[in-house]
DOLUMLO-915035 format. One record per residue (C-alpha): residue number from 1; residue in one letter; chain; x, y, z. Coordinates in nm, 2 decimals. Layout:
BEGIN
+------+-------+-------+--------+--------+--------+
| ronu | pamar | torgu |      X |      Y |      Z |
+------+-------+-------+--------+--------+--------+
|  NUM |     a |     A |      X |      Y |      Z |
...
+------+-------+-------+--------+--------+--------+
***
This chain:
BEGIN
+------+-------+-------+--------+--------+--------+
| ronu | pamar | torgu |      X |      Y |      Z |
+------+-------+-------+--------+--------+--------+
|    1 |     x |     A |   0.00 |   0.00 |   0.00 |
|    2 |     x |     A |   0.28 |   0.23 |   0.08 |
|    3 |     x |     A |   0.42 |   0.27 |  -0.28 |
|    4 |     x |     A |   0.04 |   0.32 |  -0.40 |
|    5 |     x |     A |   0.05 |   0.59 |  -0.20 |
|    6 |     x |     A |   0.36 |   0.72 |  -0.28 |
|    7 |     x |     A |   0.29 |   0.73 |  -0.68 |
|    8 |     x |     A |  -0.05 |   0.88 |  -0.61 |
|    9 |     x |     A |   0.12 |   1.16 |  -0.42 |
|   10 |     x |     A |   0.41 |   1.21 |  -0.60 |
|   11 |     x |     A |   0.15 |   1.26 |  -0.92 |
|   12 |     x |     A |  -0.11 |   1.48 |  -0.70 |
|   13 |     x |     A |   0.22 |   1.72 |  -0.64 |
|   14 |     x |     A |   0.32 |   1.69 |  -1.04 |
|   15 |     x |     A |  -0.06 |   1.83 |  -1.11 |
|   16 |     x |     A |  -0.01 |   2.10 |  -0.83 |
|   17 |     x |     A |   0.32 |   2.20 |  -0.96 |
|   18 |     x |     A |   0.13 |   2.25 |  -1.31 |
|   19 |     x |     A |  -0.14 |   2.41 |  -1.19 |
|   20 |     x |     A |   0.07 |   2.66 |  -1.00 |
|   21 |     x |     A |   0.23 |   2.78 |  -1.30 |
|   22 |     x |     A |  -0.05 |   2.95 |  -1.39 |
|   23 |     x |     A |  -0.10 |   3.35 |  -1.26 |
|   24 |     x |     A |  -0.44 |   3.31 |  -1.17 |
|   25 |     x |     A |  -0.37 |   2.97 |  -1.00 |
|   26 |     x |     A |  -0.11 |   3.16 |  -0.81 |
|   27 |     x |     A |  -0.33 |   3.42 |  -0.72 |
|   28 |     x |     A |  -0.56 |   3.20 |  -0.55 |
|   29 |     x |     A |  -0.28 |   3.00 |  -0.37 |
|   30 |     x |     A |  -0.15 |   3.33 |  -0.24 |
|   31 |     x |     A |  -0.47 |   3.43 |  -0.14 |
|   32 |     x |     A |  -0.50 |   3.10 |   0.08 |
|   33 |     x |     A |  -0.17 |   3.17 |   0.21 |
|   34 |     x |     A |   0.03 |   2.89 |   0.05 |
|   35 |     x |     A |   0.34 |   2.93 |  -0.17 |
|   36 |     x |     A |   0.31 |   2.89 |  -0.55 |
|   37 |     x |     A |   0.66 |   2.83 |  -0.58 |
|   38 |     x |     A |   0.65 |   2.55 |  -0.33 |
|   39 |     x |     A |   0.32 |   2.37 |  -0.37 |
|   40 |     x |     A |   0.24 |   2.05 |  -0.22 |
|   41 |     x |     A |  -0.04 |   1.83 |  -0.18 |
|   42 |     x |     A |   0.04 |   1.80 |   0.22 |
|   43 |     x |     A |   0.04 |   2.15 |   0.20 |
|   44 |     x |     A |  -0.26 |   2.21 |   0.05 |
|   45 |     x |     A |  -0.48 |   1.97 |   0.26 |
|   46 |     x |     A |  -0.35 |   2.10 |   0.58 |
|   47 |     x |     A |  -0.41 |   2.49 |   0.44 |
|   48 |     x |     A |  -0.79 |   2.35 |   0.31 |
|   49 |     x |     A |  -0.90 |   2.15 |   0.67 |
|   50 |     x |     A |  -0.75 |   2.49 |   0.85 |
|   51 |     x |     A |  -1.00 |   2.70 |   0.66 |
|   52 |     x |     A |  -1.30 |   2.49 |   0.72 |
|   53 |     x |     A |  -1.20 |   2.43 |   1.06 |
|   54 |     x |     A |  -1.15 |   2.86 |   1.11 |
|   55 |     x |     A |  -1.47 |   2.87 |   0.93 |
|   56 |     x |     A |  -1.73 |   2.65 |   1.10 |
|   57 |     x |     A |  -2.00 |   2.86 |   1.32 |
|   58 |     x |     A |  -2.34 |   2.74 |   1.42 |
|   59 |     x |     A |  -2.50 |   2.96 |   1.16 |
|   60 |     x |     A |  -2.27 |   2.80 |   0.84 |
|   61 |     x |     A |  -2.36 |   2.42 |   1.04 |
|   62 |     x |     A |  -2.70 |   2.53 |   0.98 |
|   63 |     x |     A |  -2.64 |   2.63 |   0.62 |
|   64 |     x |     A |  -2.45 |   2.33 |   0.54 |
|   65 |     x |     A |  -2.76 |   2.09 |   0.70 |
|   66 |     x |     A |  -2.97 |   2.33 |   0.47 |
|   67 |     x |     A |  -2.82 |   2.21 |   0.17 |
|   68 |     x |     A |  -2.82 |   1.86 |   0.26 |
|   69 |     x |     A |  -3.20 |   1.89 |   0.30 |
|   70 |     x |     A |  -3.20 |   2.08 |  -0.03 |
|   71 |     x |     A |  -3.01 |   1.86 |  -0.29 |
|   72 |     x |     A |  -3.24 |   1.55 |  -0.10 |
|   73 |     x |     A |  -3.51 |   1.69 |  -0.29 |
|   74 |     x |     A |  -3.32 |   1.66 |  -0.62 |
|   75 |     x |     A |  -3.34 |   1.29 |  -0.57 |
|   76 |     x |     A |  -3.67 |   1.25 |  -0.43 |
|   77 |     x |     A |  -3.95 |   1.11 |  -0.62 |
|   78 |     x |     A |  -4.24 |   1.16 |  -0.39 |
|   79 |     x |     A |  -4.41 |   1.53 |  -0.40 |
|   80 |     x |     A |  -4.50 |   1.48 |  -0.01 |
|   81 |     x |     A |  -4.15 |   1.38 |   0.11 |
|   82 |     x |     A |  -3.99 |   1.61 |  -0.12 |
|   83 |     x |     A |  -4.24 |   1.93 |   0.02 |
|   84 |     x |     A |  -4.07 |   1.77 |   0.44 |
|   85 |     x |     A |  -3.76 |   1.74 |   0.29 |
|   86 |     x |     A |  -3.76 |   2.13 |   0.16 |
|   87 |     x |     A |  -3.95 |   2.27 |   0.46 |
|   88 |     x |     A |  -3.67 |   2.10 |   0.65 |
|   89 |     x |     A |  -3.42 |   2.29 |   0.44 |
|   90 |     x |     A |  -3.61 |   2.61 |   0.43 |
|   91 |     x |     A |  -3.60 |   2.59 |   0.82 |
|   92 |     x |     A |  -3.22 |   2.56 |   0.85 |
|   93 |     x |     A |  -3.16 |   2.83 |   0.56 |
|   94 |     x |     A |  -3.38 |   3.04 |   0.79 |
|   95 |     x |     A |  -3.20 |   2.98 |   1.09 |
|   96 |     x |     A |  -2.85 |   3.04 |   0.94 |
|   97 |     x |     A |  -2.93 |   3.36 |   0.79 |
|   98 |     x |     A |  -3.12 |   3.47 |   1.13 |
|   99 |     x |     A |  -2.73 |   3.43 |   1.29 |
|  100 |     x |     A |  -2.52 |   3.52 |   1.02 |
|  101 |     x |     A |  -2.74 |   3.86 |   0.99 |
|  102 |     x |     A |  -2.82 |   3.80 |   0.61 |
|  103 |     x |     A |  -3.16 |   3.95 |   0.63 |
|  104 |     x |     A |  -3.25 |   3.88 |   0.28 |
|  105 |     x |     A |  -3.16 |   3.49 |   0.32 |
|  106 |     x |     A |  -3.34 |   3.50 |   0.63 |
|  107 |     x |     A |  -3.66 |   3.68 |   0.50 |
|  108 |     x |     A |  -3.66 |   3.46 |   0.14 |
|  109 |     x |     A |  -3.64 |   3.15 |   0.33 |
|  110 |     x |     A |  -3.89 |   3.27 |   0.60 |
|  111 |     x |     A |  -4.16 |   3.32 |   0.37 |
|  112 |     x |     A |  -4.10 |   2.96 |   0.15 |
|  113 |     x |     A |  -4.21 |   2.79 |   0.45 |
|  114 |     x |     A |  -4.53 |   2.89 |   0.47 |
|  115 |     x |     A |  -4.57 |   2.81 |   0.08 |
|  116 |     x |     A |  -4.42 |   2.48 |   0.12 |
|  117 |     x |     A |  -4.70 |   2.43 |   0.44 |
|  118 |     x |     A |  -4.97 |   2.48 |   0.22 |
|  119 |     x |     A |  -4.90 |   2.27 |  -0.10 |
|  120 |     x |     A |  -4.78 |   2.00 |   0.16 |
|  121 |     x |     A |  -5.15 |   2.03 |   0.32 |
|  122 |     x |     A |  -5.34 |   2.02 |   0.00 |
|  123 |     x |     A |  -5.11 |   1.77 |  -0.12 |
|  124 |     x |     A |  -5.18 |   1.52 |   0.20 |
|  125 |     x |     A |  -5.52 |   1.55 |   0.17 |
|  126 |     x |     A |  -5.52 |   1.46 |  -0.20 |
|  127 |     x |     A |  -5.31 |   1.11 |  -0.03 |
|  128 |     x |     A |  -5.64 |   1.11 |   0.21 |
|  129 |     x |     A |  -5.90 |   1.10 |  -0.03 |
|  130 |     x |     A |  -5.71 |   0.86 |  -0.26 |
|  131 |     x |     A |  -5.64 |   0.63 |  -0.05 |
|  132 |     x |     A |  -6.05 |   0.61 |   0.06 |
|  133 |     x |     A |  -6.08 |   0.48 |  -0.28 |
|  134 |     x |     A |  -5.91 |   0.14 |  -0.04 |
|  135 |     x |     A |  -6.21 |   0.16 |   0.14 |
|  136 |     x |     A |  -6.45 |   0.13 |  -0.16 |
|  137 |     x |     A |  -6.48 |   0.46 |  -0.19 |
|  138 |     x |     A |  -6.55 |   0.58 |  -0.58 |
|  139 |     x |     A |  -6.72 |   0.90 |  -0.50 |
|  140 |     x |     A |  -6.54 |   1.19 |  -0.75 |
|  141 |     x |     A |  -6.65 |   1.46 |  -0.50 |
|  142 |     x |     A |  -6.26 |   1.47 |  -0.41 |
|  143 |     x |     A |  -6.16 |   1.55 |  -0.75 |
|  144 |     x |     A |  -6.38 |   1.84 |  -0.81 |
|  145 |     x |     A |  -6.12 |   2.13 |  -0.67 |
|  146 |     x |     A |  -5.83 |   2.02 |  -0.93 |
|  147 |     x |     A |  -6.14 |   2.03 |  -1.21 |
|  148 |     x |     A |  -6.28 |   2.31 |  -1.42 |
|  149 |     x |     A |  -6.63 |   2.41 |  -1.54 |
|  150 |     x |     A |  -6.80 |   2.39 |  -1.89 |
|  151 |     x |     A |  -7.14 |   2.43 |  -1.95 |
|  152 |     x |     A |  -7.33 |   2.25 |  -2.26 |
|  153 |     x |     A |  -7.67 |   2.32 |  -2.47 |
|  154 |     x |     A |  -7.93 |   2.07 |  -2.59 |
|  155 |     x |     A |  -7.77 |   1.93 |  -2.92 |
|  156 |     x |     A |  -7.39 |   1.95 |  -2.84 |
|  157 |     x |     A |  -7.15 |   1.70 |  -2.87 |
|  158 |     x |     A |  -6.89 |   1.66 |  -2.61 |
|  159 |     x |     A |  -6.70 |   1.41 |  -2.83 |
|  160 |     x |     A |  -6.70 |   1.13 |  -3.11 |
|  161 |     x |     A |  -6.59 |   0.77 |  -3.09 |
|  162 |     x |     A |  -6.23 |   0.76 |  -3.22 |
|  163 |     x |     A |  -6.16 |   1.12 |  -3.14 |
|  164 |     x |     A |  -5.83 |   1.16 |  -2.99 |
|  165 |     x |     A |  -5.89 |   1.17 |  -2.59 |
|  166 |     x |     A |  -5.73 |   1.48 |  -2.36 |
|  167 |     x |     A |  -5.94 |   1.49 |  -2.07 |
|  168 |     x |     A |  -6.20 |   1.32 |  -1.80 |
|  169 |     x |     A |  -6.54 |   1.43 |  -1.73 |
|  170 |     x |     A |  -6.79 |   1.49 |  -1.44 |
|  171 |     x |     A |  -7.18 |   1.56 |  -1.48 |
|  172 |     x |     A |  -7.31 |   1.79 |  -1.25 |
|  173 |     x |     A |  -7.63 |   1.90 |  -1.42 |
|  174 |     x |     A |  -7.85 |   1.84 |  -1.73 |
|  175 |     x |     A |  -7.83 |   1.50 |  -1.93 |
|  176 |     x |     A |  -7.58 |   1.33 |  -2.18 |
|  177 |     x |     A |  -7.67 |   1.04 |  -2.44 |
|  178 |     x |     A |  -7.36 |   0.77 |  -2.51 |
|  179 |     x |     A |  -7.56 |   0.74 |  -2.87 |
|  180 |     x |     A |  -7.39 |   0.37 |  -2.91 |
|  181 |     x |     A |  -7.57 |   0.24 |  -2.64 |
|  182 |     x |     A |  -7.82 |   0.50 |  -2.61 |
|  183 |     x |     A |  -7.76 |   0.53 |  -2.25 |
|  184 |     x |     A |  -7.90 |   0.87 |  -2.09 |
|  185 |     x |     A |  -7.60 |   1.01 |  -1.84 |
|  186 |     x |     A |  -7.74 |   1.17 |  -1.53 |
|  187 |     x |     A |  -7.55 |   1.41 |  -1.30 |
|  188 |     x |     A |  -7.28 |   1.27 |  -1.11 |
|  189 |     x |     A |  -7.17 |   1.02 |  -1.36 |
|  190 |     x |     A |  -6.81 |   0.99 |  -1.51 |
|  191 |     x |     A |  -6.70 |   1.05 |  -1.91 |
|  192 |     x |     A |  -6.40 |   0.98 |  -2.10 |
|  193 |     x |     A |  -6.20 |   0.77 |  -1.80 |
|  194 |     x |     A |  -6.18 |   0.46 |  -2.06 |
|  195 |     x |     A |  -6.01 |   0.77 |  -2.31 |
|  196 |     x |     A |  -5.71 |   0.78 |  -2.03 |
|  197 |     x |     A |  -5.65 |   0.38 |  -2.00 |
|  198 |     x |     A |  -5.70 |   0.32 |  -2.37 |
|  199 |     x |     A |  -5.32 |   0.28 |  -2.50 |
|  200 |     x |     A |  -5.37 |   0.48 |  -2.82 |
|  201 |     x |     A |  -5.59 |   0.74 |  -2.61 |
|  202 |     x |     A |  -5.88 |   0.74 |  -2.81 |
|  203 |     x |     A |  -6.29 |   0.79 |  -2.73 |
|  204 |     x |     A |  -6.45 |   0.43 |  -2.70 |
|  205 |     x |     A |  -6.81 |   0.60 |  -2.81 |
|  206 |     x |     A |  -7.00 |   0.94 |  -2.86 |
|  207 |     x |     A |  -7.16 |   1.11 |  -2.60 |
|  208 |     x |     A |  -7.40 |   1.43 |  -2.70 |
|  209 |     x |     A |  -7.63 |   1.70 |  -2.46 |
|  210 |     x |     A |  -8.01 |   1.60 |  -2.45 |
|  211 |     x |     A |  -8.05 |   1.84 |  -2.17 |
|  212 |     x |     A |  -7.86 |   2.18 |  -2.11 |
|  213 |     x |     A |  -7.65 |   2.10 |  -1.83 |
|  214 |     x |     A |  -7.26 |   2.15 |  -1.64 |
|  215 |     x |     A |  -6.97 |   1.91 |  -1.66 |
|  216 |     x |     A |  -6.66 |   1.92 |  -1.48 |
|  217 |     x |     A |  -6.35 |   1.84 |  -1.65 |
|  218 |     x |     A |  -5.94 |   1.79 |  -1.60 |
|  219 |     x |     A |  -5.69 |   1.70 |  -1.88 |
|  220 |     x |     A |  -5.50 |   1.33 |  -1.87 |
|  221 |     x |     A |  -5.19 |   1.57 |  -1.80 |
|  222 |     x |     A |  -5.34 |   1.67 |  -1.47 |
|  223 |     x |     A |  -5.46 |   1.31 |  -1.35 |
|  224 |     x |     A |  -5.11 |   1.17 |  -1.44 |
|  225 |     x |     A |  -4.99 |   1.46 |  -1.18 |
|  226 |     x |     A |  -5.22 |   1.38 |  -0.90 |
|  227 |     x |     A |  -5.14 |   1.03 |  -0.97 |
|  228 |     x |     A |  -4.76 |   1.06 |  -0.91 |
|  229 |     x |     A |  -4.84 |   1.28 |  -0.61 |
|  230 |     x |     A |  -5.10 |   1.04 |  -0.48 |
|  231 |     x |     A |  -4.83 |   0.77 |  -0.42 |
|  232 |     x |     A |  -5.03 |   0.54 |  -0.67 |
|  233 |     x |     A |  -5.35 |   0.52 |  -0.48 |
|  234 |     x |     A |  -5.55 |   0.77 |  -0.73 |
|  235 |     x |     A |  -5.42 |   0.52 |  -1.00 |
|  236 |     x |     A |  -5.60 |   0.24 |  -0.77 |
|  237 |     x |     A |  -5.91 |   0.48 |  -0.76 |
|  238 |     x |     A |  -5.89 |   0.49 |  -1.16 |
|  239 |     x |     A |  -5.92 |   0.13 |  -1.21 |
|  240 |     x |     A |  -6.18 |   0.12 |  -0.94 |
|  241 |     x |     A |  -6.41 |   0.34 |  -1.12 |
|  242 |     x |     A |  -6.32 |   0.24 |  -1.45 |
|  243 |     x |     A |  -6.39 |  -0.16 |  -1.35 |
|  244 |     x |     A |  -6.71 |  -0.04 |  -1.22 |
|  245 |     x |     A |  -6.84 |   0.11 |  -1.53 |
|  246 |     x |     A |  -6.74 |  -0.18 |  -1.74 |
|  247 |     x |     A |  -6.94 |  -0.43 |  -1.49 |
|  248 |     x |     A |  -7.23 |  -0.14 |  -1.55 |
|  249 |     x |     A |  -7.19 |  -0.17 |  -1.91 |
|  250 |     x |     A |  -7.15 |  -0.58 |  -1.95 |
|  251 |     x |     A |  -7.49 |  -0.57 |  -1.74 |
|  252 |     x |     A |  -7.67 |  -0.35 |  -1.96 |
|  253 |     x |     A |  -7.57 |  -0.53 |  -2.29 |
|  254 |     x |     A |  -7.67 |  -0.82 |  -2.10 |
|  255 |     x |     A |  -7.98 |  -0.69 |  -1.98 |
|  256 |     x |     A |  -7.99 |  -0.55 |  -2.36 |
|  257 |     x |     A |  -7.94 |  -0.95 |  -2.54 |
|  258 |     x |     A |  -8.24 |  -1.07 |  -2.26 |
|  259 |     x |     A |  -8.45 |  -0.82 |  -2.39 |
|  260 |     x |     A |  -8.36 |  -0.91 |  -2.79 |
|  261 |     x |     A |  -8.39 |  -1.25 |  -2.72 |
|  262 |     x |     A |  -8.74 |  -1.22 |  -2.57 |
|  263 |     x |     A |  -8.84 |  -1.03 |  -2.82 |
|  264 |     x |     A |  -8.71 |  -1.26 |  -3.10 |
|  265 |     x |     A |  -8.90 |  -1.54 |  -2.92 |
|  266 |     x |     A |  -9.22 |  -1.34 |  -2.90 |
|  267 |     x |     A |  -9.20 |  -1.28 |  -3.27 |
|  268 |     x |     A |  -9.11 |  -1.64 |  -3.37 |
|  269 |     x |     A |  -9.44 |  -1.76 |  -3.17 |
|  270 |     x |     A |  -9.67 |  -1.51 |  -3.31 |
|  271 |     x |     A |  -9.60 |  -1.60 |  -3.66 |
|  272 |     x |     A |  -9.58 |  -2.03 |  -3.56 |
|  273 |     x |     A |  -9.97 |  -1.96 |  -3.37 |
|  274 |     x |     A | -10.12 |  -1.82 |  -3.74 |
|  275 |     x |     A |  -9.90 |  -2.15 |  -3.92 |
|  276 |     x |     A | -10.07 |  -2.38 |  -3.64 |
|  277 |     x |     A | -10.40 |  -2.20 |  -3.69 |
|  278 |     x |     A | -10.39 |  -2.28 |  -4.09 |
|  279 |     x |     A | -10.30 |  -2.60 |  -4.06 |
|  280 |     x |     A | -10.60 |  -2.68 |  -3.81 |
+------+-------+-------+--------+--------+--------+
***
C-alpha cells in the first residue's frame, strides 16, 4: 500500500506544480496563504482543513444541513416527502441567515415555509382521499377542486368515438346520451375515463347534450400529476371506477341480449300460432 500511496502523491504534487504555473492559480494559492513556488499536496490539505475548521459557526452548520436537505429533494421522487424534505431545508436556511445577519436569506427563506406548508396540506389531503378509494370509496367529489367548469346546450356533442382523448369528465347538471348504447347520463356520472387507460388514447363511443346542463373536466396531464403525487393510490381509484363502469356496461348489454332474445321469441311464436292456426 505504501508505494500506491507514494505514486499517487508524487502525481497529485506533479498536477499542483502545473497548476501553480499559472498566474491566476497563483493568485488564488497566495490568497490562501500557501506558496506557489512551493506547492504540495500536504500543503494544500492541511491549508484546506484549517479554513474549514477557522470557518465553521453554528449559523454555516445550519447552512451546510440546509443544503443537505435541499439537494435531498433533487433525488426525491415523492411530492409529499420532497415538500418535508424542503420545509426541513427552508427551516435551517432560515435559521442560518437569522445568525449570520443576512436579512435577505433570512426573509426569502422565511416566507418559503409557509408556501411549502400549504402545497404539503393540500397535497396530503389529495393522499387522504385517494387512499379512501381502499375503502371502496368511488365518489369523485374529491376530485372536483383540481377540475374546471364547462357548460353544454341541448344538441352539443362533447365528443365522437375515435376522437383523440385529452381529458375526463364529471356531470353535475342536465343530461348526456352515449348514442352507441343509447344510454342517458345523469349528474354525477363519469365521461372519457376509458379515453385515459385506452393505450392509443382514443374515445370508445359518442356522448352528446339531451338536456342543457354543467360538466366538470381535467386533462389526462393533470390526473397523471395527482397520480404521481397520490403515491399510486388515485391510479387504484382509476381502475376502481373504471372496473365499475365496465361491470355497468357488461350488465346493460346483458340486460340489452335478454330483452332481444325475448323479443325474438315473441315474434317467432306469433307468426308459428297463425302457421298452427292454418294447418287446423
Amino acid at each position: 500500500m505504501e508505494p500506491i500511496s507514494a505514486d499517487l502523491s508524487t502525481i497529485l504534487n506533479r498536477i499542483l506544480d502545473t497548476a501553480a504555473d499559472n498566474l491566476r492559480i497563483a493568485k488564488i494559492l497566495v490568497q490562501m496563504g500557501l506558496d506557489p513556488n512551493n506547492i504540495t499536496y500536504d500543503a494544500l490539505f492541511d491549508r484546506l482543513l484549517e479554513i474549514v475548521l477557522a470557518n465553521i459557526t453554528l449559523a454555516n452548520m445550519f447552512a451546510l444541513v440546509g443544503a443537505i436537505f435541499f439537494v435531498a429533494t433533487l433525488l426525491m421522487q415523492r411530492m409529499v416527502p420532497l415538500r418535508v424534505a424542503n420545509m426541513v431545508g427552508c427551516a435551517f436556511f432560515a435559521t442560518s441567515g437569522a445568525l449570520s445577519g443576512s436579512v435577505a436569506t433570512f426573509l426569502l427563506y422565511l416566507l418559503l415555509l409557509p408556501v411549502n406548508a400549504v402545497r404539503l396540506r393540500q397535497l396530503l389531503r389529495l393522499v387522504k382521499k385517494a387512499r379512501n378509494a381502499m375503502q371502496g370509496d368511488v365518489s369523485m367529489e374529491w376530485l372536483k377542486p383540481f377540475m374546471t367548469e364547462r357548460r353544454y346546450r341541448h344538441g352539443d356533442r362533447l365528443f365522437r368515438k375515435g376522437d383523440a382523448a385529452a381529458e375526463m369528465f364529471l356531470t353535475v347538471t342536465g343530461k348526456f346520451l352515449v348514442k352507441e348504447i343509447g344510454v342517458e347520463l345523469p349528474p354525477g356520472r363519469l365521461m372519457g375515463e376509458l379515453g385515459f387507460l385506452a393505450p392509443d388514447n382514443r374515445r370508445t363511443g359518442t356522448v352528446e347534450c339531451i338536456e342543457d346542463g354543467q360538466v366538470l373536466t381535467i386533462t389526462y396531464e393533470r390526473l397523471l400529476e395527482i397520480y404521481f403525487q397520490s403515491n399510486q393510490q388515485f391510479g387504484y381509484h382509476i381502475l376502481l371506477l373504471t372496473s365499475q363502469r365496465l361491470l355497468e356496461n357488461n350488465q346493460r348489454l346483458q340486460e340489452n341480449i335478454s330483452r332481444l332474445e325475448a323479443t325474438l321469441a315473441q315474434e317467432k311464436a306469433a307468426r308459428q300460432t297463425p302457421a298452427a292456426d292454418g294447418t287446423a
